[in-house]
Residue frames relative to the residue before (quaternion, step in Angstrom):
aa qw qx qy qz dx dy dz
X 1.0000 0.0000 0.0000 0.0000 0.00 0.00 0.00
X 0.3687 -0.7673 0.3825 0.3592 3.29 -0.82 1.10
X 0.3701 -0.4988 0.4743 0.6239 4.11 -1.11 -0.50
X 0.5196 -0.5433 0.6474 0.1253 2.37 -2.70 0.52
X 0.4212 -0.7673 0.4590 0.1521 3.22 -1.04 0.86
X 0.3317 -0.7741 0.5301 0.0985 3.40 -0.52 1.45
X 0.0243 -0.8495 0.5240 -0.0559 3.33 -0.58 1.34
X 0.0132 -0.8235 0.5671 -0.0104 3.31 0.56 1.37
X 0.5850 0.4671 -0.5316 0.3962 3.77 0.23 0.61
X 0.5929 0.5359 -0.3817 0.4644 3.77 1.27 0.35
X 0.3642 -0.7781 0.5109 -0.0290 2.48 -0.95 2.03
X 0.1264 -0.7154 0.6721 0.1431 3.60 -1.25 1.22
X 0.7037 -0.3964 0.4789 0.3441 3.22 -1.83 0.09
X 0.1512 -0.7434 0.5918 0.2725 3.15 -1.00 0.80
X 0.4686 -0.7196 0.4580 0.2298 3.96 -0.95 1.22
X 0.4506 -0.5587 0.5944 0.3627 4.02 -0.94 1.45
X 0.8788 0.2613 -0.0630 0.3944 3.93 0.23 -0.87
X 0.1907 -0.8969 0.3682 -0.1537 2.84 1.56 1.28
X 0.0554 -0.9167 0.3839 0.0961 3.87 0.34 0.53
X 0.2527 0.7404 -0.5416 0.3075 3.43 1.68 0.89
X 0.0228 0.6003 -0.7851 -0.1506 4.03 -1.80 0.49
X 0.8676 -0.3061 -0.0872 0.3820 3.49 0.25 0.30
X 0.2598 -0.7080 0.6356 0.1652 3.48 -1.41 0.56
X 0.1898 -0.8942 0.3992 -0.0708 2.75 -1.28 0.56
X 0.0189 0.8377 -0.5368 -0.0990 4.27 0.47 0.31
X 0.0451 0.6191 -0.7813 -0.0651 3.74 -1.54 0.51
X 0.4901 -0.5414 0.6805 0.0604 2.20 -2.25 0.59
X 0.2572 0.7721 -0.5787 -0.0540 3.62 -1.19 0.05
X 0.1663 0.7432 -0.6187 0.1927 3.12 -0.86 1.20
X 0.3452 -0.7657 0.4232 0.3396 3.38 -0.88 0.11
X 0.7063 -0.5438 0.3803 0.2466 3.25 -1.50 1.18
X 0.0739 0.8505 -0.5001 -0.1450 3.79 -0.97 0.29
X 0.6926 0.4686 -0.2745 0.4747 2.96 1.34 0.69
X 0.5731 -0.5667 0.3284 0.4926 3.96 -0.35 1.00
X 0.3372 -0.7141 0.5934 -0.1556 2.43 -1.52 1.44
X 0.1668 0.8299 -0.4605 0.2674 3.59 0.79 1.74
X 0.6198 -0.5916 0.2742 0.4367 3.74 -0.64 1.21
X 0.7022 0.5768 -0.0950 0.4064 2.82 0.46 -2.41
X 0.7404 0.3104 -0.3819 0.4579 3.82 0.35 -0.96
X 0.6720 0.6078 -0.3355 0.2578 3.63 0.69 -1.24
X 0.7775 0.2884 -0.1905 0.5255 3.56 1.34 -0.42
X 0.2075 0.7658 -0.3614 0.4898 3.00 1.36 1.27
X 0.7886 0.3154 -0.0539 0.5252 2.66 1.04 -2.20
X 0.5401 0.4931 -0.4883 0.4762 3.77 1.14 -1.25
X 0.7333 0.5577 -0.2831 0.2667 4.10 -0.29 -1.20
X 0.4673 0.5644 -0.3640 0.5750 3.84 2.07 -0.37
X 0.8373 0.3775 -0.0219 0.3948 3.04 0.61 -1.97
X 0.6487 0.4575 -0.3965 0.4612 3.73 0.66 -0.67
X 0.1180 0.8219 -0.5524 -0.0737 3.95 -0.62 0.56
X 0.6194 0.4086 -0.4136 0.5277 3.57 -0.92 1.14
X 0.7454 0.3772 -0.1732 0.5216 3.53 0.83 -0.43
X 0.3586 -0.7596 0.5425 -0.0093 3.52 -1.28 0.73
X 0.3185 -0.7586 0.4757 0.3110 3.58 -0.83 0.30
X 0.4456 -0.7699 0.4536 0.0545 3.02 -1.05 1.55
X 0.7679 -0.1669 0.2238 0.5766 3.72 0.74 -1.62
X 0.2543 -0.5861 0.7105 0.2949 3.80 -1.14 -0.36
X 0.2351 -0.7864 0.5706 -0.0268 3.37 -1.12 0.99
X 0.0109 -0.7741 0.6330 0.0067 3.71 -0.65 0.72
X 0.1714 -0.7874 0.5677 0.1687 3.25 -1.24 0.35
X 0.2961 -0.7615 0.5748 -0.0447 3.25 -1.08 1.20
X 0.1146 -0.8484 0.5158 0.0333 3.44 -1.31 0.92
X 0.5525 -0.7462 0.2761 0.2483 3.43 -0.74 1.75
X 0.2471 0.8445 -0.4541 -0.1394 3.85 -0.14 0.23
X 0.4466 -0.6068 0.6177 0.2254 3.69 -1.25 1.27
X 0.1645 0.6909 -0.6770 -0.1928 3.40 -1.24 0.77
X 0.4277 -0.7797 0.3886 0.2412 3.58 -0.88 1.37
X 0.4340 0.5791 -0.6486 0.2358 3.29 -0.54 1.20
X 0.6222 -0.6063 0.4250 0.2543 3.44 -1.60 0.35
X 0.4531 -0.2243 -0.8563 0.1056 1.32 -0.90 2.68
X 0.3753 -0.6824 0.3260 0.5360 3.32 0.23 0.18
X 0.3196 -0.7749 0.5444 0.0311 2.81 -2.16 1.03
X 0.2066 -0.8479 0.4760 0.1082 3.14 -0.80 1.29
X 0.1904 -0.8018 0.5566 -0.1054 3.36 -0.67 1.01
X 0.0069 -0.7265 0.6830 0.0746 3.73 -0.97 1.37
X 0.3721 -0.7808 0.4938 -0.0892 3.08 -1.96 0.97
X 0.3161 -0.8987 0.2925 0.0829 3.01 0.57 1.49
X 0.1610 -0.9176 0.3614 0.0380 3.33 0.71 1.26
X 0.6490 -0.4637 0.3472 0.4931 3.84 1.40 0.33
X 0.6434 -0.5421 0.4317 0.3252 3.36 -1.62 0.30
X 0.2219 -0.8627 0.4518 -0.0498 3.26 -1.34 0.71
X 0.7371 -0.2837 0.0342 0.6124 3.35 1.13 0.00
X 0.3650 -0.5414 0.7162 0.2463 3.84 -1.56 -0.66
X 0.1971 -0.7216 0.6618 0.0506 3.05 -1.39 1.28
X 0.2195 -0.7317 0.6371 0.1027 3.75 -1.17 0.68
X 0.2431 -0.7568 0.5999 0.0908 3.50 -1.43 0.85
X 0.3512 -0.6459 0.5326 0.4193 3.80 -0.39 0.55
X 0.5074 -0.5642 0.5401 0.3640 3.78 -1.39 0.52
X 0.9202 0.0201 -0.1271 0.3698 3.74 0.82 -0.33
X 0.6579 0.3454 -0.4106 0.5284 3.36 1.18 1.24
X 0.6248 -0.4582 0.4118 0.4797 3.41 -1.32 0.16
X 0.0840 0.7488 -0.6199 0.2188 4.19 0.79 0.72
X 0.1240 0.7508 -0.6395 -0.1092 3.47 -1.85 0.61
X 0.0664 0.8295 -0.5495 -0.0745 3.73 -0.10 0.70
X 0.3949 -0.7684 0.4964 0.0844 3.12 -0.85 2.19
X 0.0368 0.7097 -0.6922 -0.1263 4.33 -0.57 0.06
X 0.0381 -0.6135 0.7864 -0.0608 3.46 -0.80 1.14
X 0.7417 -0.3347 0.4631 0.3513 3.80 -1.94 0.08
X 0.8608 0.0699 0.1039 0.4934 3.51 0.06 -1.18
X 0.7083 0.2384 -0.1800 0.6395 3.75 1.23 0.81
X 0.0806 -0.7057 0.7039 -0.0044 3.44 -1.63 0.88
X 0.1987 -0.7839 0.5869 -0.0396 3.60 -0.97 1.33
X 0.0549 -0.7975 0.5984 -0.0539 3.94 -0.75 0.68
X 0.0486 0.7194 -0.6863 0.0953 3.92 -0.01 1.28
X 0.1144 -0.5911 0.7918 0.1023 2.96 -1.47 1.16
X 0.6334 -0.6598 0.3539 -0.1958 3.11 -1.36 1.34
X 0.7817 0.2014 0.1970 0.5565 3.42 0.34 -0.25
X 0.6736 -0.2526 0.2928 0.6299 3.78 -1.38 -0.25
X 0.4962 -0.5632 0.6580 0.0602 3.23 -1.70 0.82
X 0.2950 -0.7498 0.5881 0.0697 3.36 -0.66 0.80
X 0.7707 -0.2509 0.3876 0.4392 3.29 -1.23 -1.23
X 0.5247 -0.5318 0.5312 0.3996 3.98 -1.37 -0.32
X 0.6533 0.5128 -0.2786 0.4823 3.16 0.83 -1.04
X 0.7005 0.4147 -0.3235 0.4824 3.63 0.50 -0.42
X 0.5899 0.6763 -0.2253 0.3794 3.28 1.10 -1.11
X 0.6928 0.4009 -0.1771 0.5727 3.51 1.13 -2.01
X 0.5733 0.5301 -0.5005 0.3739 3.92 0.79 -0.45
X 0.8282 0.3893 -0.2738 0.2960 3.15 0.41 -1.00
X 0.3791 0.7407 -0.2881 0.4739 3.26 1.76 -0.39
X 0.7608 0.1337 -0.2084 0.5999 3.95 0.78 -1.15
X 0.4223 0.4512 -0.6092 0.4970 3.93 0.67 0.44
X 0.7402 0.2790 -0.3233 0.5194 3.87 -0.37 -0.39
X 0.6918 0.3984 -0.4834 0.3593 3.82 0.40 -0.27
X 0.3326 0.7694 -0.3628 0.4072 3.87 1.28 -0.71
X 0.7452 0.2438 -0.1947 0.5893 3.19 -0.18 -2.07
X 0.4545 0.5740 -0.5608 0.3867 4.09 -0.23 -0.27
X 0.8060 0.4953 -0.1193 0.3012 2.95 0.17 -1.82
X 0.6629 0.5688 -0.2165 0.4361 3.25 1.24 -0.88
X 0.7033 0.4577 -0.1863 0.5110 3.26 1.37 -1.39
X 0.8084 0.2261 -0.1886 0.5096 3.80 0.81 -0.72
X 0.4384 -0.7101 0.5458 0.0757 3.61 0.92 0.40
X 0.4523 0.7055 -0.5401 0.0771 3.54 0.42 0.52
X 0.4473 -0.7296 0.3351 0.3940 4.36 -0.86 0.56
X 0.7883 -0.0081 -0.1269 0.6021 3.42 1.37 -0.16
X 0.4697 -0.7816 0.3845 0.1433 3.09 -1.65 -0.02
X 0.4788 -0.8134 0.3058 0.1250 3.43 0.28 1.59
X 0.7117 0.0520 0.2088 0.6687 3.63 1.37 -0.63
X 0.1226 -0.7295 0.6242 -0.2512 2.89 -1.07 1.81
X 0.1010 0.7599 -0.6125 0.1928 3.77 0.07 1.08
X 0.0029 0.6951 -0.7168 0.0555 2.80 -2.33 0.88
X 0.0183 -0.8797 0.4700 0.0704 3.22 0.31 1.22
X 0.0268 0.8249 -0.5203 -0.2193 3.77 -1.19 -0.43
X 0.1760 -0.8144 0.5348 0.1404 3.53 -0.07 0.84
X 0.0014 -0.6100 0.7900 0.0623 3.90 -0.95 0.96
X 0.1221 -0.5298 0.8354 0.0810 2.79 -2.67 0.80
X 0.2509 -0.7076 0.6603 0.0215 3.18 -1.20 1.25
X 0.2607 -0.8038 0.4995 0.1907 3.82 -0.51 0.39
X 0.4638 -0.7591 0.4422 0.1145 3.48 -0.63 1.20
X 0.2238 -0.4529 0.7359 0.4508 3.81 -0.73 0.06
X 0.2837 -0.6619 0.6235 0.3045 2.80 -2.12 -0.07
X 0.3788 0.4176 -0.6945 0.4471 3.34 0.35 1.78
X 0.1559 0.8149 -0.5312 0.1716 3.69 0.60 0.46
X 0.3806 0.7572 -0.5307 -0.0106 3.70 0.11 -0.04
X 0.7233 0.3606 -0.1580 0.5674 3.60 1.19 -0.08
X 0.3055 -0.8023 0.5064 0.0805 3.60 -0.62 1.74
X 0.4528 0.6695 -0.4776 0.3446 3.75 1.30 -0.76
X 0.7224 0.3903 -0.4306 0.3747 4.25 0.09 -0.01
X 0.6887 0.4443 -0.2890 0.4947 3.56 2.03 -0.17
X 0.8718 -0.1558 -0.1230 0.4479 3.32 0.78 -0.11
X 0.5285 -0.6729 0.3109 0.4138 3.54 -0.72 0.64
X 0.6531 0.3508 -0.2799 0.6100 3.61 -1.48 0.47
X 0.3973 0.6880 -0.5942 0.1254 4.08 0.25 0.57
X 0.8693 -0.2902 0.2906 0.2753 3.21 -1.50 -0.11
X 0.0554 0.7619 -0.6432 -0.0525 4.28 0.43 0.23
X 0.5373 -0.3214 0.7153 0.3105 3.40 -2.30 0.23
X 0.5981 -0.4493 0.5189 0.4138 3.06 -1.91 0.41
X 0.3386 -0.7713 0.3804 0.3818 2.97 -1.34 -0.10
X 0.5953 0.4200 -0.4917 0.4769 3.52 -1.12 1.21
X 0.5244 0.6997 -0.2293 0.4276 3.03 1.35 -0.16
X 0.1957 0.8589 -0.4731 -0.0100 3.51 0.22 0.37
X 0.1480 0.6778 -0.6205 0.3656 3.47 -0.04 1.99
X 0.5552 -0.6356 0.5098 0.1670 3.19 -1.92 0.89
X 0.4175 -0.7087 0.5150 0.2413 3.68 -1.20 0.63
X 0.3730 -0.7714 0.4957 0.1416 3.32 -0.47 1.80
X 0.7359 -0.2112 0.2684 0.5847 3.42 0.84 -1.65
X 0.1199 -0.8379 0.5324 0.0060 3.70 -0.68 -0.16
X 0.1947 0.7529 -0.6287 -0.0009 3.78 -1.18 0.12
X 0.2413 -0.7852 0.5459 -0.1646 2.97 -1.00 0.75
X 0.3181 -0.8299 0.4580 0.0207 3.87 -0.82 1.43
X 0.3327 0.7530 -0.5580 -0.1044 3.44 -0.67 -0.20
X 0.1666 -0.8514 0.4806 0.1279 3.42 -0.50 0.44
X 0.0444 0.9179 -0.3916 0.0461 4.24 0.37 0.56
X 0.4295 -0.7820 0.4367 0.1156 3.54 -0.89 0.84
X 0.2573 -0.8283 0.4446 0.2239 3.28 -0.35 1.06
X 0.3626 -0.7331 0.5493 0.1716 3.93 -0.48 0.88
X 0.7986 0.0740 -0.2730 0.5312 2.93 -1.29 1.71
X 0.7653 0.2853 -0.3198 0.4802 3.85 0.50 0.01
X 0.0233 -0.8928 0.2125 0.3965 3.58 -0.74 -0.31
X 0.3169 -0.7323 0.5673 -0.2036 3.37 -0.39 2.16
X 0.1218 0.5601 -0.8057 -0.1493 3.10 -1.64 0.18
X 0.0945 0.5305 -0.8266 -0.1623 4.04 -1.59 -0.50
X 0.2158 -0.5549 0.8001 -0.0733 2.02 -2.35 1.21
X 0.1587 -0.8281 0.5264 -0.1092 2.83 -0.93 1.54
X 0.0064 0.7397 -0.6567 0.1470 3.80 -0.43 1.45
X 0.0135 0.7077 -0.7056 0.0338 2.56 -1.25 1.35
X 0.0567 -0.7641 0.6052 -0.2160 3.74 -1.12 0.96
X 0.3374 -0.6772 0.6368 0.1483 3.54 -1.60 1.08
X 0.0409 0.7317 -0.6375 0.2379 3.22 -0.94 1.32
X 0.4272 -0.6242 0.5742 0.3132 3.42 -1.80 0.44
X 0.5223 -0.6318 0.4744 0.3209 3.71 -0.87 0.87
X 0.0921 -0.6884 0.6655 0.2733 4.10 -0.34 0.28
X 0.6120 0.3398 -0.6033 0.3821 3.59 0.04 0.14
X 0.8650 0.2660 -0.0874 0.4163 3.67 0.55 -0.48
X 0.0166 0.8217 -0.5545 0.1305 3.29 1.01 1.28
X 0.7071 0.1942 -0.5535 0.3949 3.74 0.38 0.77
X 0.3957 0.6401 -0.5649 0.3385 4.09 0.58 1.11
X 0.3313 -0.7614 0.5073 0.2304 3.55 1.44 -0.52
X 0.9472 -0.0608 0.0842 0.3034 3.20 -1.11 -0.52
X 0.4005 0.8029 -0.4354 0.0735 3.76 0.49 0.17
X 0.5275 -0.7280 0.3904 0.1984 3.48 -1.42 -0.11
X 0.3829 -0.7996 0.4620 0.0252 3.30 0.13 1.58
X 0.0941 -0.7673 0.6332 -0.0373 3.05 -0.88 1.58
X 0.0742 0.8891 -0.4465 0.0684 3.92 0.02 0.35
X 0.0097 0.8477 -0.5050 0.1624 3.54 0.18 1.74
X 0.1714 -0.8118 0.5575 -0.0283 3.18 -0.26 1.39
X 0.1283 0.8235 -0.5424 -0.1055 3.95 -0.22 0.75
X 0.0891 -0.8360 0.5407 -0.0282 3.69 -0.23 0.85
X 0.5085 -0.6068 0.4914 0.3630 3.66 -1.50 0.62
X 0.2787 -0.8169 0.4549 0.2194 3.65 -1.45 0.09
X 0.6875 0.1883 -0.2779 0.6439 3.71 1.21 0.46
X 0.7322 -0.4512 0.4558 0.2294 3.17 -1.10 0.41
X 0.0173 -0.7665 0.6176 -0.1754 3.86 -0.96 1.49
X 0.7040 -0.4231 0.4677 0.3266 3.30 -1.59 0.98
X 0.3223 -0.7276 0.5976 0.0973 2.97 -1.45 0.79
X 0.4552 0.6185 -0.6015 0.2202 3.42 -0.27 1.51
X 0.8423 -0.2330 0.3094 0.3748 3.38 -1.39 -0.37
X 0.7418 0.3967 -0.2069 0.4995 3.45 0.50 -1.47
X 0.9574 0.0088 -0.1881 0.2191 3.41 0.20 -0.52
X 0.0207 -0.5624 0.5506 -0.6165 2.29 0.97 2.63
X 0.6610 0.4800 -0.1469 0.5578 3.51 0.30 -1.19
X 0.6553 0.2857 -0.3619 0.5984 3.67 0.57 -0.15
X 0.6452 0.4638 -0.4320 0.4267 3.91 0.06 -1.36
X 0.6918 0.6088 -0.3378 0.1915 3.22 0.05 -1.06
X 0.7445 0.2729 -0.2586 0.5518 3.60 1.15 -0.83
X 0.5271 0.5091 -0.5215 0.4371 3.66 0.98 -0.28
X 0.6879 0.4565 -0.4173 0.3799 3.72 0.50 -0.57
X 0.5536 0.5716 -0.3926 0.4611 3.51 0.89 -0.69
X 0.7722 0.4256 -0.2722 0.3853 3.49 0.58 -0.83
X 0.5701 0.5434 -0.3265 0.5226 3.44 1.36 -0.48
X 0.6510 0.3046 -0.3611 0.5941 4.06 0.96 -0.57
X 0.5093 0.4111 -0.6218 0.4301 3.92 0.11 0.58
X 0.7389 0.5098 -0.3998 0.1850 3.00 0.19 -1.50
X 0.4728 0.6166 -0.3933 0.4916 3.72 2.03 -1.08
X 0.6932 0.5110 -0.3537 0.3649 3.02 -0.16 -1.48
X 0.8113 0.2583 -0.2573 0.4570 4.00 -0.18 -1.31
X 0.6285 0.5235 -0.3409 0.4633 3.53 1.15 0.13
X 0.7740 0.4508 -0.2401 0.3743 3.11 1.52 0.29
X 0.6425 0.3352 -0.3137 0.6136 2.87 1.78 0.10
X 0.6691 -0.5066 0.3650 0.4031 3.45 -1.85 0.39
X 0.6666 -0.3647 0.4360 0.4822 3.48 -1.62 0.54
X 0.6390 0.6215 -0.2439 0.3820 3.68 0.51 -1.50
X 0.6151 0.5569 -0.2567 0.4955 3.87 0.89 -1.09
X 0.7318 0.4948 -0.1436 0.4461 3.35 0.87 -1.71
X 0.4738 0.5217 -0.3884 0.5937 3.65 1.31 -0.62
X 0.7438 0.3090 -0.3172 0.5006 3.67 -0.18 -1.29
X 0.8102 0.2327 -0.3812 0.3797 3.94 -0.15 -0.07
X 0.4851 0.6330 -0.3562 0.4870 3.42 0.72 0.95
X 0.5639 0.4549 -0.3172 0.6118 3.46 1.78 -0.61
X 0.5456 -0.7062 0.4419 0.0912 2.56 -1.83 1.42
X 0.6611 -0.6360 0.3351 0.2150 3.00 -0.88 1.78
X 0.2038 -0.8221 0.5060 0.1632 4.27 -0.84 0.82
């Protein structure tokens, strides 16, 4: 298969009814410098501006020992990272040892706002864990589309939906569904799940359809600025291309009309 050309100067529409709840970018690399509660949010809280501290986070591990009755038993496996809140959006910037996470929350804005804040929280990362390369590059984007609830047929929301057997003449309850696809000549994979679920951020939309494109690097790259600064829009362009390749022409009309 030949490579595809990444055209990050192609411009998409931006949708009035935009069906993003949150995006998201990590990092992963490993850390090469000590890695102490008390100093590390010291330094993130100088350097991290617009954002607040939220929690400290430990991670803990469940263990069954089998005798009669059985006994469960959690294990406090040590500290693990610091969580940051933006002062004025539903923002989270995650600092773990050997990974950095950014969820944007809420309405969805712009890329440009999005990627700023994305290398303002990766910076102070960088600064504090010092890592020489990066193991894992991700961009995720989760859309929820809201369903009437006479929905019984996805084929007007996205293309390639879900069918009954055939002869079979039964209703779709729910459904979900993987794919996972290499990008030739670059290296990228996205994975793309798509699935009917209730929204917990929005448990009074009911029923909607969950599109969730995750485009992420596959070997392992210097750690610097620039080529970050490149990945960054080629991935963006590779999760549009999923995304408007996954819904119907029809879908894309309706999220394009201006909100009332």
């Amino acid at each position: 298969m030949s490579s595809i050309e990444i055209n990050t100067d192609e411009r998409f529409q931006r949708l009035n009814r935009a069906p993003i709840v949150e995006a998201v970018v990590e990092f992963r690399g490993k850390a090469t410098t000590s890695w102490v509660e008390e100093d590390v949010r010291k330094d993130i809280e100088a350097t991290l501006e617009g954002f607040s501290f939220l929690d400290s986070q430990r991670d803990y591990k469940l263990e069954i020992h089998p005798q009669q009755p059985p006994r469960h038993e959690f294990r406090d496996l040590g500290w693990k990272g610091l969580r940051f809140k933006s002062t004025t959006a539903e923002h989270i910037a995650r600092f773990e040892k050997d990974r950095c996470i950014f969820s944007w929350l809420g309405p969805y804005e712009t890329w440009d706002t999005f990627r700023e804040i994305v290398m303002q929280v990766w910076r102070v990362h960088e600064r504090v864990a010092q890592p020489k390369e990066i193991e894992r590059l991700g961009v995720r984007f989760v859309n929820f589309i809201p369903l009437p609830q006479d929905a019984a047929d996805l084929q007007q929301y996205i293309i390639s939906s879900p069918q009954s057997p055939e002869r079979l003449d039964v209703e779709l309850i729910d459904f979900i569904h993987q794919d996972r696809f290499e990008v030739p000549g670059h290296d990228y994979f996205i994975k793309i799940i798509r699935t009917t679920q209730s929204n917990k951020e929005m448990p009074d939309a009911g029923l909607g359809l969950i599109i969730d494109i995750d485009v992420y690097t596959t070997t392992p790259f210097r750690s610097d600025l620039q080529q970050i600064e490149t990945k960054l829009p080629q991935m963006r362009w590779l999760k549009n291309k999923a995304f408007f390749g996954t819904i119907t022409p029809e879908e894309r009309t309706r999220l394009e009309e201006t909100t009332k």
